[in-house]
N, C-alpha and C positions, 0 to 999 in steps of 0.2 A: 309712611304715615304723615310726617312731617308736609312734604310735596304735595301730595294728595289734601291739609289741610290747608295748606296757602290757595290750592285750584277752588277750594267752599267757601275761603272766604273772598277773595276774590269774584266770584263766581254769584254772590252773597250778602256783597258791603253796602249795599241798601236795607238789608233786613237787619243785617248787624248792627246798624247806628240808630234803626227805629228802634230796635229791640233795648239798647241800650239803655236811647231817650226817655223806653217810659217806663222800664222796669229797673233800670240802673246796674244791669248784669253788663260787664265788659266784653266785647267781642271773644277777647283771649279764652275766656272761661267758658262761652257757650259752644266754641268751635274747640276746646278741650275735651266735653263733655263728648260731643257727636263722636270724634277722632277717637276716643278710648273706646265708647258702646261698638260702632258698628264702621269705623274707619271709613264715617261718610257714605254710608250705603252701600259698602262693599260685602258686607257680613252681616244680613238681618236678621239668620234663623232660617233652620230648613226643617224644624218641627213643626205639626199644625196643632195650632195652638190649643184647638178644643181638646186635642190628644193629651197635651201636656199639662193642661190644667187639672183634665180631668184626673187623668193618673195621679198627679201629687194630691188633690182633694181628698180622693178614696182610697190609695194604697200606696200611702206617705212608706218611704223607707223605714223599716224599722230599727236598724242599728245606727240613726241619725243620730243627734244629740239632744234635741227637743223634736216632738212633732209638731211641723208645722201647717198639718191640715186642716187648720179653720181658717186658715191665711189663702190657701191657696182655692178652698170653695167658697170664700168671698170677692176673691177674684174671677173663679169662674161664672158666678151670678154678672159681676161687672161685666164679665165679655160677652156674655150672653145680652143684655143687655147696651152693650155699645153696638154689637151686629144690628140688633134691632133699632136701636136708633139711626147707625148708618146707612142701613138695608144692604147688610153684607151678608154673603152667609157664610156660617160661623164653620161649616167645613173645609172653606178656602183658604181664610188666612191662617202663613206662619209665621213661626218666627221664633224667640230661645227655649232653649229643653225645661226653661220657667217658665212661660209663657210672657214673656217681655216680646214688644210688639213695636215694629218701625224703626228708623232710622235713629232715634231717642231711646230707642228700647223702653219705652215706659211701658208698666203693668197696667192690664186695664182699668181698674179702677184709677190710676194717674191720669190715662186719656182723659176718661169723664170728670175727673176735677179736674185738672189743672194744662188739658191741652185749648189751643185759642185757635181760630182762623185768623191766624196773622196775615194772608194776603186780601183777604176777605171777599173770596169768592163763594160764600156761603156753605163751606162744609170744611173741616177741619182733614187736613190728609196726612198725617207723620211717616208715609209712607216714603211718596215722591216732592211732595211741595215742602224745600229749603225754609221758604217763610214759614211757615205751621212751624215747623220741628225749632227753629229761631226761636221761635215767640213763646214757643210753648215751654222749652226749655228754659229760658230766661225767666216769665212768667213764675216756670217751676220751685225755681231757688226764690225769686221774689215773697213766694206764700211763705216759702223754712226761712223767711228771716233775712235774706239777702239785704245789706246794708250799702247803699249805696258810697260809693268813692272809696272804701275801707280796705285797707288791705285783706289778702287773706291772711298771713303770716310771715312774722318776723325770725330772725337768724337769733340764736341765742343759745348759751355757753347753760349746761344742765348742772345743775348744784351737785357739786360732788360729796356732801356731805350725805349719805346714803337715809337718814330720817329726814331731811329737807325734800330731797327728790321723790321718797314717796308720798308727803303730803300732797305736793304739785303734780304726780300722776292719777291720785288715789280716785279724783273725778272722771279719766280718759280723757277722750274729748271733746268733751263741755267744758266750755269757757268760764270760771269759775273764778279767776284771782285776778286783783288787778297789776299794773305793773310795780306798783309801791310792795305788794304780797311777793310776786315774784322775787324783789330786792332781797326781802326779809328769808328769803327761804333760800337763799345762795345764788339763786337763776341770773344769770349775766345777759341782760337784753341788749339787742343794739340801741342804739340812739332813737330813734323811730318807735322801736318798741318800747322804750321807757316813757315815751312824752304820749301814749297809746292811752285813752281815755276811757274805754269799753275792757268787757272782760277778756280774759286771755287763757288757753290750755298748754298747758306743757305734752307736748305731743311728742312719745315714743316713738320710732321709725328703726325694727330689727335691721343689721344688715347678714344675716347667717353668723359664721364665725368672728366677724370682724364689729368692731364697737358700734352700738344702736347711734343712729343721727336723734337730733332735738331739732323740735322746730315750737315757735308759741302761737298758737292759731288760734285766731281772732273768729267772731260772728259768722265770719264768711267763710271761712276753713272747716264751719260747723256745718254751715248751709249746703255746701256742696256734699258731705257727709250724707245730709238727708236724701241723698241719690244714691248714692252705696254707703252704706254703712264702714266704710274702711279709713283709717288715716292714708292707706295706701293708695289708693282710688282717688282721693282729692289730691295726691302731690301729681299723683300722675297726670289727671287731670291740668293742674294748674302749670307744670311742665312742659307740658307737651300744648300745651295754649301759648303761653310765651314763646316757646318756639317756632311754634307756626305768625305769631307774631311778628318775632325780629328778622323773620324772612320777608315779611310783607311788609315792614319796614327800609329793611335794604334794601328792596327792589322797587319802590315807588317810584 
């Protein structure tokens, strides 16, 4: 996966540096995002989409734990609707057993807000055009808040005083306290994170049997969130970006 992201961005580092310029999303974290979804186009989904939308719409699981079929026949209005704006039809395209679409796997209702024609050959493609999925991705986190230059998260020592640590979880992760709060409540921030002026979560990370990790995620730790809803999702993400990173570093 790693290899395979150094060949995108590589392959990419024109789009990466616009994309940067105007939305202020770092390379690392948009070539994290693609490398987790679809490992760069290797894995986009062999369900058709209208199939999978449809099903979850009208005949949601029902030993789920919420239903979530007004979610999913709002999506499927959106893709009905992106086909038609695209002039696709809508029995061709697939893509996940959710209906997540392209190389970004965005949901269609994401396409129709928040994808761009970043090469701007007049039609948006998340399909095969690198730039689209670049811009649009970047773009993406740009609308949830993405704060330019900010870290996403700081290294930091969790309060072991067992009512301190649940005050500083009790929000997840939404950014909620600042670093003076976190002092107060036992949280041992690094250096960086203490001099950290915006809000900050104390973020949970199970390992199975072995002791949970802390991390304090900042605005941007939240933003990437708003693509999957997991703390686990945004380290991987931001992981697995650095790394394809520090290879594209060494090998300049």
């Amino acid at each position: 996966r790693i290899r395979a992201g150094v060949a995108f961005w590589r392959d990419n580092e024109r789009w990466l540096r616009e994309a940067e310029a105007r939305y202020g999303v770092p390379a690392a974290i948009v070539v994290g995002i693609v490398g987790v979804e679809t490992i760069y186009a290797q894995h986009m989904g062999n369900f058709r989409v209208l199939d999978a939308l449809a099903t979850l719409s009208f005949d949601f699981p029902r030993d789920a734990r919420r239903d979530r079929s007004p979610f999913f026949r709002d999506e499927l209005e959106s893709f009905l609707l992106l086909c038609r704006q695209q002039g696709s039809d809508p029995l061709a395209l697939k893509g996940s057993y959710a209906g997540a679409i392209g190389m970004p796997q965005f949901m269609p209702s994401s396409w129709l807000k928040y994808a761009v024609d970043f090469d701007g050959d007049g039609r948006v493609d998340l399909h095969a055009s690198a730039a689209d999925v670049i811009g649009s991705v970047a773009n993406y986190l740009a609308e949830f808040g993405w704060q330019r230059g900010q870290p996403t998260h700081y290294a930091v020592g969790a309060p072991v005083d067992v009512a301190g640590r649940a005050v500083l979880l009790a929000p997840d992760i939404l950014p909620s306290f600042s670093a003076a709060q976190f002092a107060e409540h036992g949280a041992a921030l690094e250096t960086a994170g203490r001099q950290h002026e915006g809000p900050l979560a104390l973020v949970e990370l199970q390992n199975g049997n072995a002791a949970p990790s802390y991390v304090a995620g900042t605005q941007n730790f939240y933003a990437i969130t708003r693509y999957n809803w997991s703390s686990y999702y945004a380290l991987a993400v931001i992981e697995l970006g650095q790394a394809v990173a520090t290879v594209v570093e060494a090998t300049r």
